[in-house]
C-alpha positions in Angstrom: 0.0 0.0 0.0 2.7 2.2 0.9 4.2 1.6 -2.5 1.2 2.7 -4.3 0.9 5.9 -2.3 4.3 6.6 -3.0 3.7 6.1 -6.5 1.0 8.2 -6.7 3.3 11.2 -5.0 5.9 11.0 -7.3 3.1 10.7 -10.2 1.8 13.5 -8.7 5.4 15.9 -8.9 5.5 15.0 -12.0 2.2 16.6 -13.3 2.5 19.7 -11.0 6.3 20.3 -12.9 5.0 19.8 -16.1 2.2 21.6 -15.2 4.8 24.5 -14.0 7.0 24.2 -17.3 4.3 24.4 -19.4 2.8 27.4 -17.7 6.6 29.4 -17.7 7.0 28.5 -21.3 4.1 29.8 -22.3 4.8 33.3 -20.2 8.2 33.5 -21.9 6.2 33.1 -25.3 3.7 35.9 -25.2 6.0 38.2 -23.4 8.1 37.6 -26.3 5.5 38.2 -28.9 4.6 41.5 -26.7 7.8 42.9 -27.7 8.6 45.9 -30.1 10.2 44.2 -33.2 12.5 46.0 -35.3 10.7 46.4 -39.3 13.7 48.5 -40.4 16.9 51.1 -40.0 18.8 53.2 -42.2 22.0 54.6 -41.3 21.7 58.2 -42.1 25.5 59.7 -41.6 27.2 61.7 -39.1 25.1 64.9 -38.0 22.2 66.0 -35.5 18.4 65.2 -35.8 16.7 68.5 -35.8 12.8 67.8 -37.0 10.8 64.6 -36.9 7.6 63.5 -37.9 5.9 60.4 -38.6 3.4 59.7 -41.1 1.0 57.3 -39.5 1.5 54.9 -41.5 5.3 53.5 -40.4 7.1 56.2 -42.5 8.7 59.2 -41.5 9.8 62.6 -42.7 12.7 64.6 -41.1 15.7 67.2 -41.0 18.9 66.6 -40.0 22.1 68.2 -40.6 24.6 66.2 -42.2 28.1 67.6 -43.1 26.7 68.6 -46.7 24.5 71.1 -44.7 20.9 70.8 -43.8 19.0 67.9 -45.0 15.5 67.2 -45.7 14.9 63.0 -45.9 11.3 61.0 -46.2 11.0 57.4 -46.0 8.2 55.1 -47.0 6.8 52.0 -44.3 9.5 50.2 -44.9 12.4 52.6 -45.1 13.1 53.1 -48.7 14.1 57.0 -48.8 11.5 58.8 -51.4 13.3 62.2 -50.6 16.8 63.5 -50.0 17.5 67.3 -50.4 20.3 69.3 -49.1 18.4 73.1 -48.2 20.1 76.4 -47.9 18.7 78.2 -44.9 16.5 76.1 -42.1 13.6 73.8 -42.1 11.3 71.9 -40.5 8.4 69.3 -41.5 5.2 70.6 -41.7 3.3 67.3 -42.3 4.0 63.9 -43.9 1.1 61.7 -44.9 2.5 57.9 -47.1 2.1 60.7 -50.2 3.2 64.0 -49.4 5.3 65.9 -47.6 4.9 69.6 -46.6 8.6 71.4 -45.3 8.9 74.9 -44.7 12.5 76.3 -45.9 13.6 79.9 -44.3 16.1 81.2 -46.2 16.1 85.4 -46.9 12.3 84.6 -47.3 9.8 81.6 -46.1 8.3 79.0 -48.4 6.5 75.7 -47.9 7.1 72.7 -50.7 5.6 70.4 -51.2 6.9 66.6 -52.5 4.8 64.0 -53.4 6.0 60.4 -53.0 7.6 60.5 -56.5 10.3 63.4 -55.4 8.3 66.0 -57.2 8.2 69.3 -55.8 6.0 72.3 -55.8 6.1 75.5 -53.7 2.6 76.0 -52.4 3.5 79.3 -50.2 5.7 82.0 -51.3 7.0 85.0 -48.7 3.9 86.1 -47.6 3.0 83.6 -45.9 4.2 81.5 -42.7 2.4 78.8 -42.3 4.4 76.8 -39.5 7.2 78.1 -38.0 7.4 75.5 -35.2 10.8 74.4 -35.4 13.1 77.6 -35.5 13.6 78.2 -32.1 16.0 75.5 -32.1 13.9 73.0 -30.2 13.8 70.1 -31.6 9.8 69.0 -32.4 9.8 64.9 -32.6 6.7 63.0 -33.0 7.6 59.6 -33.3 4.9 57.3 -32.6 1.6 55.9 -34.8 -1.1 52.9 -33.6 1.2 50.2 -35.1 4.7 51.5 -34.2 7.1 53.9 -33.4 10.1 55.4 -35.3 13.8 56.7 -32.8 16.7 57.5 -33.9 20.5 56.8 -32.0 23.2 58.5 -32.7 27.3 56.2 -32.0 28.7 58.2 -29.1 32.2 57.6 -31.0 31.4 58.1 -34.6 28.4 60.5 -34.3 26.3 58.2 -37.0 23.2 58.9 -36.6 20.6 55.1 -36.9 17.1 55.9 -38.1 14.8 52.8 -36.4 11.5 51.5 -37.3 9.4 49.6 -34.5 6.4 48.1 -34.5 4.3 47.6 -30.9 4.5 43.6 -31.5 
């Protein structure tokens, strides 16, 4: 009798660990599946981010200055650039949607362009006008975040390269 209770115990260990194991594998999965997974990264050379914006829709516009001067870049979803622009003066984003792009350029006067997602631009305000001068205080304005994702940027503290990085929540 005594033999069958101790089989019974031991029987009984043996369900409650794989009972356990099961139960921590399973945590380790979803917490794994919970985590913010990289889609995509561009190295975008050595300089400072000054403006940031995100499309909504896992893209990004932004200005950074680069040691060919002040830079205007837009990437698609899934980080193929649709813009690049070296700009005399200063700029900032105005907006980005997956197919435009508004930046205002200061130079001796103040204009927005505009860029569609085939690099084609058109000035849509001339001098008069000043539609969003958000950015020229030298504060930097970064939205960076959209329902699926999120977009950062690091800079090497050796080499000042500057990593543009695409997350999404999952």
């Amino acid at each position: 009798m005594n033999m069958i209770i101790n089989k019974m115990k031991v029987q009984i260990m043996k369900t409650k660990s794989l009972i356990l194991i099961s139960f921590l594998t399973i945590i380790m999965l979803t917490s794994s599946l919970f985590a913010a997974t990289e889609q995509w990264s561009n190295d975008l050379g050595v300089g400072t981010v000054f403006d940031l914006l995100v499309d909504g829709n896992g893209g990004c516009a932004l200005v950074v200055t680069l040691p060919a001067g002040m830079t205007v870049l837009w990437f698609d979803k899934k980080g193929n650039k649709l813009y690049e622009k070296v700009v005399t003066g200063t700029a900032a984003i105005t907006a980005v949607s997956k197919k435009n792009m508004v930046y205002q350029l200061r130079t001796s006067e103040t204009i927005q362009v505009q860029v569609d997602n085939k690099g084609r631009e058109t000035t849509i305000a001339d001098s008069a006008y000043d539609i969003n001068s958000k950015n020229f205080m030298g504060t930097p304005i970064l939205s960076t975040g959209d329902k699926k994702g999120f977009i950062v940027y690091k800079q090497n503290k050796s080499t000042g390269l500057i990593t543009l990085i695409r997350y999404s929540y999952k």
